[in-house]
N, C-alpha and C positions, 0 to 999 in steps of 0.2 A: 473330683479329678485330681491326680494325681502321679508327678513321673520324675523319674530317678535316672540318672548316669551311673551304670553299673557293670562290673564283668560278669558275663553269663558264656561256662563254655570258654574260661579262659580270653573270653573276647569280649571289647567294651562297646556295652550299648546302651541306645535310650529305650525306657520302659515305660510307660505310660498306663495307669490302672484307674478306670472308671468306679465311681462307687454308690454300687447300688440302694446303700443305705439312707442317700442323702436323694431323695423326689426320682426314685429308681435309677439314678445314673443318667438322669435326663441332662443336657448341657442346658447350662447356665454360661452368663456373658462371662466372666470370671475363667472358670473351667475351660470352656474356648478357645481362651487367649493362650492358658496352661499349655493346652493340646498343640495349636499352631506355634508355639514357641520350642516346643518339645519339635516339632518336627522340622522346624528351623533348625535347631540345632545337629540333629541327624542328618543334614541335606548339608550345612556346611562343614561338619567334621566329619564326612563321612562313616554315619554309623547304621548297623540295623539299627528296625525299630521295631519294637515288641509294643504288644497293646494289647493287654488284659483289659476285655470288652464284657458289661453288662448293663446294656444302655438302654433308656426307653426313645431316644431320639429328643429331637424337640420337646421341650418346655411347652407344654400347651397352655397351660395355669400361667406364664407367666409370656406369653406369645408377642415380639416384635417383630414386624415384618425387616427392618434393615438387619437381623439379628440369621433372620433365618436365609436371605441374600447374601449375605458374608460368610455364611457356615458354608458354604459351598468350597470356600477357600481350604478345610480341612480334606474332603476327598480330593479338590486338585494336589495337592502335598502328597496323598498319600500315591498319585499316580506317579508324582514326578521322585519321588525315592525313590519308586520299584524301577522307574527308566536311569535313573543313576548308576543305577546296580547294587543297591542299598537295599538288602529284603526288608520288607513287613510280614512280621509274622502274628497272626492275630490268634488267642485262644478267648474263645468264648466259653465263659463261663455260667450264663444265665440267659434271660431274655432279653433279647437285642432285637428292636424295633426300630421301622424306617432309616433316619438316618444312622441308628445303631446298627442296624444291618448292612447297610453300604459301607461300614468297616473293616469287615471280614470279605466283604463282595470286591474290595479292591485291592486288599492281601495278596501277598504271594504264598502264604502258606497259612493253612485257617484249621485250626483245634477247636474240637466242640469237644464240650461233656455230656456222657448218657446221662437221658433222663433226667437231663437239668436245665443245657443249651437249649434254645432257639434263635432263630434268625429271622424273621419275615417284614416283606415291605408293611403291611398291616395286620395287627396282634386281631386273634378274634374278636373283640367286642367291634373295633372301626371295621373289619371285616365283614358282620355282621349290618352293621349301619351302613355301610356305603353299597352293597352287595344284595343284603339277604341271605348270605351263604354262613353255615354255621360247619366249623371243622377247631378239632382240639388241638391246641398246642403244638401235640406230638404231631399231629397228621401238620400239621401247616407248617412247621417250621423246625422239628426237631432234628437233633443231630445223627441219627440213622436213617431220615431218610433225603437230609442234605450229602451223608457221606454214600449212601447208593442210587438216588437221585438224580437229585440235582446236580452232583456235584462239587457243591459248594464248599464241603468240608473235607479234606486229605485227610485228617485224620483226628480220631473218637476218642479222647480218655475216658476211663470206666470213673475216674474223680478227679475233683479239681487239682490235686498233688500229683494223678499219673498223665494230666493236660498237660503243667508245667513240666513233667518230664520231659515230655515228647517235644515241650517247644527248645530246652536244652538241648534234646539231640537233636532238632534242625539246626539250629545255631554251630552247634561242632558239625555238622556234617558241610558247612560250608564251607570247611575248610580257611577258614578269617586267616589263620597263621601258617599260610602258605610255604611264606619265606622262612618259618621256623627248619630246623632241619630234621632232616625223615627219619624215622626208626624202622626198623622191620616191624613192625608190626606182631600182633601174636597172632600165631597158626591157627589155620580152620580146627576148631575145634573136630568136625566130621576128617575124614580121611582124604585127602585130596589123590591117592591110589587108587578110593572106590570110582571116580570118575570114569574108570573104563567099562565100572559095569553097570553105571546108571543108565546112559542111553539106550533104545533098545534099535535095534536093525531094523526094525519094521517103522517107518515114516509115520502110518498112521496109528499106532498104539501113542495117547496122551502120555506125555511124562511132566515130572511137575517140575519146574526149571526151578524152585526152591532149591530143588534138592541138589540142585549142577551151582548154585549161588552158593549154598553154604558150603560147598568143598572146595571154592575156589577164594571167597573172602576172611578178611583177619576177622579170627576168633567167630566165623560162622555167622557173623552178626551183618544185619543191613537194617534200614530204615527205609518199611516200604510207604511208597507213597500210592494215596488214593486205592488202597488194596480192595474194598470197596465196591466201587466203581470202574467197569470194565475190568473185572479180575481176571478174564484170560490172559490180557497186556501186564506183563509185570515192569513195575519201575521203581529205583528206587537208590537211597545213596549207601557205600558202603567204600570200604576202604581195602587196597590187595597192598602189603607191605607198607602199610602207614599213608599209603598215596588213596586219597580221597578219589572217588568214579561216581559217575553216576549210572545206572545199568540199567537196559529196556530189555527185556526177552516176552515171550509168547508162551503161554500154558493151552494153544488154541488158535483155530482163525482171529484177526486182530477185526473186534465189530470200532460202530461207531463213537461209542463211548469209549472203548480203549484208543483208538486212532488220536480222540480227542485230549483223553490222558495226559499222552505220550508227547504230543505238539506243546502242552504246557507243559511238561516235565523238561524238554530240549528245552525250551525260553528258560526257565529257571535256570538250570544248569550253564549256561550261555550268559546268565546276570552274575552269575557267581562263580565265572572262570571253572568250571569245574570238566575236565576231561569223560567223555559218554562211551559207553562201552554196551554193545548190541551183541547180544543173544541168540544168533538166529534160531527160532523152533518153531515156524508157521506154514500154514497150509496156503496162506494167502487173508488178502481180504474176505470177510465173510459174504457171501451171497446171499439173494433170495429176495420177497415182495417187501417183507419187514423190513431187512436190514437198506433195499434202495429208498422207500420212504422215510428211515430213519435219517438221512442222507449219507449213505457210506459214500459215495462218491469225494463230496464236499470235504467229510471229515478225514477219507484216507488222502486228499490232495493236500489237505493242512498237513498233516503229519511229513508227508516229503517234502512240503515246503520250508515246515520247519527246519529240517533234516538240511537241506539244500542251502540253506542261508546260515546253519549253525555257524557259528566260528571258533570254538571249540574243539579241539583234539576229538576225532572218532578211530574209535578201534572197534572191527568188525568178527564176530568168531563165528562162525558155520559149525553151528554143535547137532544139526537135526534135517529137518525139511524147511527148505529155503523154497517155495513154491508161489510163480504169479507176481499179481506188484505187493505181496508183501517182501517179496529181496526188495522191492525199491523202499519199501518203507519199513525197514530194518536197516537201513544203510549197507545197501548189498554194493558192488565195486564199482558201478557207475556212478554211486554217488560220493565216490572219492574219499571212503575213509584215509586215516593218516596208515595205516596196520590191517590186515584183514588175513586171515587165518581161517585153516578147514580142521574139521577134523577127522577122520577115518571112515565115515558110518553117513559122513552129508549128504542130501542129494539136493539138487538145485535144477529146476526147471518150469517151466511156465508153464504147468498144471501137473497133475498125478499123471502115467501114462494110460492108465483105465480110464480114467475120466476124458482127456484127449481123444482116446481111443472108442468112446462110450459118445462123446458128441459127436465126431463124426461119422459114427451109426446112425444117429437119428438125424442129423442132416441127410444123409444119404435116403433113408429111409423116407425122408419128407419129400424130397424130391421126385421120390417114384411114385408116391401117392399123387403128387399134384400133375406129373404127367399119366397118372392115370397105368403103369407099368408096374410087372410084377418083381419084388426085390429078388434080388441076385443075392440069395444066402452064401454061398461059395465066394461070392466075390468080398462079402463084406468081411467075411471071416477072415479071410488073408488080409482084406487092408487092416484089419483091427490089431490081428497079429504083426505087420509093418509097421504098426503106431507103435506099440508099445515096446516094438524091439529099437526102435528110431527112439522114443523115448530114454528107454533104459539103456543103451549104448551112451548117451552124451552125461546123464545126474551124475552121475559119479564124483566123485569129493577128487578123485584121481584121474580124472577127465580135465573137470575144469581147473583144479589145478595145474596141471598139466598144459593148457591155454592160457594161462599165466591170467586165470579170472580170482586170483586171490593172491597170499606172498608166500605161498608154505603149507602143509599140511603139517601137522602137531600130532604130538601124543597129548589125548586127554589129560594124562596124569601132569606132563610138564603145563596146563595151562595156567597155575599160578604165578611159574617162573617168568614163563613169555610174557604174560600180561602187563607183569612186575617192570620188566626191562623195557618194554613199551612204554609202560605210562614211564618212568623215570623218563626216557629218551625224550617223550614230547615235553615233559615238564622242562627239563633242562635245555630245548632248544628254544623253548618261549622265555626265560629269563637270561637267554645268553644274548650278550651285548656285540652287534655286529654292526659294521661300518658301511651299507651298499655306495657301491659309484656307479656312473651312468655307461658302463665298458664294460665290459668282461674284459678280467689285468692280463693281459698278450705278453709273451716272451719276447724282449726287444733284445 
């Protein structure tokens, strides 16, 4: 064991690197002490903490029980960083067992390498012994399928050189030198003009919110998180004119695993001040027997919980289909973004109008079955037609604007500029120094 006081990313932090070579990385009483002093130090100098993991857990060969009672004290530490607002960012770089695995398990941000990484509470052979269950490595623990999975892993290096990249660009993207002063940033690489012709008119034609991301962010570039797991939920950090964001948008209904995502992406973002910027491009929650046994209920109530308790600057942009409670969990205008924006082409409503219009057919239709009466074709075909014109009368982006359910309709193309001047406005009202008194000052 081993850990260093270092800049990473322009920013100082503690690094901590387990080493495999000495009894697999297994802790020893020594090593221990290293680790819990290393995160001592990070807890009162407020710093990240990195931890390059390849650990077998416990010392079994050389086993105290007052040894293994005390280790407990290293995951308590690493909870009480992450509540400080101190990330842990863990990459795993080999097999990490039992207590090696609760390292990454209480991370805020966790790097594995393909086909090298594992994580599992018990490595096959104790799996086999305590079990009888025989599964390989990769099936039990590896890093493809902790990152589509389990969840456990944001994100995959193809080697241990592109691990440590990606833990450096977590590191910068939390933006540590806040108070530095802002540059513009370098321009989207893509065309921030093409934005008018990315969307398309029709709600329900998929478009890939990539593509709306890198014409609006510097130099095209973001760091997505957990792309993975629930990839129709995009999330991830990037930067509009040198100003750090963190972005949610929809490639799709938002299921349970994206809902899940996204509730831990807001806590992150919320530990590391960083400003969230929603996307809207969703049909809604996803429906169906799957997705309520999955628990979408539970998981899309987390997500507006999340949303609801941020404290974090939101800015809200309507680039698509705003449809059902996924407006409430995109941060749609009841949930009080700070900024909320339309743009030309949004519709916003509490289902498709077909669909509206398609359930109250067969409600209808149900009802004449059960009173045993023959359906009124004529009658349903007019209310279907009232649905969908009662529908398609209020979506309009010029509707609800117009209801003052947003602050503005935009040109796609100005949406760098807008954004720009947003995020500045909130960053500079959170570090401007104001005096309240217990009055509003009256003219005497």
């Amino acid at each position: 064991m081993a850990w260093a006081l270092a800049e990473v990313s322009r920013v100082r932090c503690v690094i901590v690197a387990s080493d495999s070579a000495i009894n697999a990385g297994a802790y020893v009483d020594a090593g221990s002490k290293k680790l819990l002093r290393a995160q001592e130090i990070a807890l009162h100098n407020r710093l990240p903490f990195i931890h390059l993991v390849e650990s077998a857990g416990a010392n079994l060969r050389a086993y105290r029980v007052e040894r293994f009672i005390r280790g407990g004290s290293l995951f308590y530490n690493l909870a009480r960083l992450s509540a400080a607002g101190l990330p842990v960012i863990t990459v795993v770089h080999g097999s990490s067992t039992a207590g090696g695995a609760y390292m990454p398990g209480l991370s805020d941000y966790v790097v594995m390498v393909r086909q090298r990484a594992r994580a599992f509470l018990a490595g096959p052979p104790l799996l086999k012994a305590a079990t009888g269950e025989i599964a390989t490595d990769e099936e039990l623990g590896g890093a493809d399928m902790h990152a589509q999975t389990s969840g456990l892993a944001e994100y995959v290096g193809e080697d241990d050189a592109h691990a440590i990249a990606i833990a450096r660009d977590i590191v910068a993207a939390l933006d540590w030198q806040a108070a530095a002063p802002r540059n513009a940033g370098q321009a989207p690489v893509l065309d921030p003009d093409e934005l008018a012709g990315v969307m398309s008119l029709d709600v329900k034609k998929p478009i890939a919110m990539q593509e709306v991301i890198a014409r609006i962010v510097d130099a095209s570039a973001w760091l997505a998180f957990k792309p993975d797991y629930g990839p129709a939920t995009l999330c991830g950090h990037a930067r509009i004119e040198g100003q750090a964001v963190g972005i949610i948008s929809n490639n799709g209904p938002i299921d349970p695993a994206g809902a899940t995502k996204a509730a831990q992406f807001i806590q992150l973002c919320n530990q590391a001040g960083t400003p969230l910027l929603f996307l809207q491009n969703t049909t809604g929650f996803i429906v169906g027997r799957l997705s309520e046994e999955a628990g979408m209920i539970k998981h899309g109530a987390k997500m507006i919980q999340a949303i609801s308790n941020s404290q974090v600057p939101h800015i809200t942009l309507y680039c698509g289909a705003s449809f059902g409670a996924g407006n409430y969990g995109m941060c749609g205008q009841s949930l009080r973004p700070r900024f909320s924006f339309s743009w030309p082409n949004a519709k916003t409503a509490v289902m498709g109008a077909e669909q509206a219009a398609m359930t109250m057919d067969i409600v209808a239709r149900q009802q004449a079955e059960r009173r045993d009466k023959p359906v009124d074709e004529a009658a349903l075909a007019k209310q279907k037609a009232e649905i969908i014109a009662n529908f398609e009368s209020q979506s309009s982006a010029f509707i609800t604007s117009g209801l003052m359910l947003d602050d503005g309709i935009i040109d796609p193309r100005d949406t760098r500029a807008v954004l720009a001047f947003t995020l500045a406005t909130v960053r500079e009202g959170a570090q401007r120094q104001t005096h309240p008194v217990q009055f509003g000052v009256a003219r005497f």
